[in-house]
C-alpha positions as CSV (number, residue, x, y, z in Angstrom):
1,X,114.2,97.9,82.1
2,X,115.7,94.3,80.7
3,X,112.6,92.5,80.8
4,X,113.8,90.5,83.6
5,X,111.0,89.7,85.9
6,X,111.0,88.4,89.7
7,X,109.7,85.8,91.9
8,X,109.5,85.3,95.8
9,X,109.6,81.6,96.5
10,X,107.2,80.4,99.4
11,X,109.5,77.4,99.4
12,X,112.8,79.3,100.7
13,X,111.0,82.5,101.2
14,X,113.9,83.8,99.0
15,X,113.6,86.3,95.6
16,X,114.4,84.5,92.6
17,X,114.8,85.6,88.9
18,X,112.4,83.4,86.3
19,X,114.8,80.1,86.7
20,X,113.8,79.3,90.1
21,X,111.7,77.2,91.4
22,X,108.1,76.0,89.8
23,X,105.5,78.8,89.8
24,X,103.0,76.8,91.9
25,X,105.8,77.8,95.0
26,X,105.9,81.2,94.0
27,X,104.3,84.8,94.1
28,X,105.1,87.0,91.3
29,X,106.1,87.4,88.8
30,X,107.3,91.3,90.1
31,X,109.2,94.1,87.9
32,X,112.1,94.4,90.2
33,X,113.9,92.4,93.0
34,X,112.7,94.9,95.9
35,X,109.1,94.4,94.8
36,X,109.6,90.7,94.7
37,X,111.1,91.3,98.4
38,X,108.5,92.7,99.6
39,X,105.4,90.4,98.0
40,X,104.2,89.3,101.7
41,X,103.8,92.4,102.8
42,X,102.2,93.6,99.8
43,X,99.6,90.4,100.1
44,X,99.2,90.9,103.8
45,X,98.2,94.6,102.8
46,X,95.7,93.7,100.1
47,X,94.3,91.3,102.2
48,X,93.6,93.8,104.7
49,X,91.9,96.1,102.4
50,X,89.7,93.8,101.1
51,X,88.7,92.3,104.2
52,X,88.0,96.0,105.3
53,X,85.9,96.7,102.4
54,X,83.9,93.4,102.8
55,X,83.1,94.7,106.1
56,X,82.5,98.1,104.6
57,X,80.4,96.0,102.2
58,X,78.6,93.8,104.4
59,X,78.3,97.0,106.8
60,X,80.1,95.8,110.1
């Protein structure tokens, strides 16, 4: 691995290596370009999980 890391910009909903855009637009920073491609989905998934276990939690 180079060290490089990865950003997807909520801005332009692109990937972008560290000179992009500010970080305050962006999700990240990710190890590779494919994980930085897929950091909505990734959110979306988390989000779901912990929504599931607050309901697990609050017993729903």
């Amino acid at each position: 691995m180079s060290g490089e890391q990865w950003w997807f910009c909520l801005k332009h909903l692109a990937v972008e290596p560290d000179e992009g855009c500010p970080n305050k637009d962006r999700m990240g920073p990710y190890a590779t370009r494919d994980e930085a491609a897929a950091a909505l989905q990734t959110a979306a998934a988390r989000n779901k999980a912990w929504q599931n276990q607050d309901k697990d939690w609050d017993g729903d």
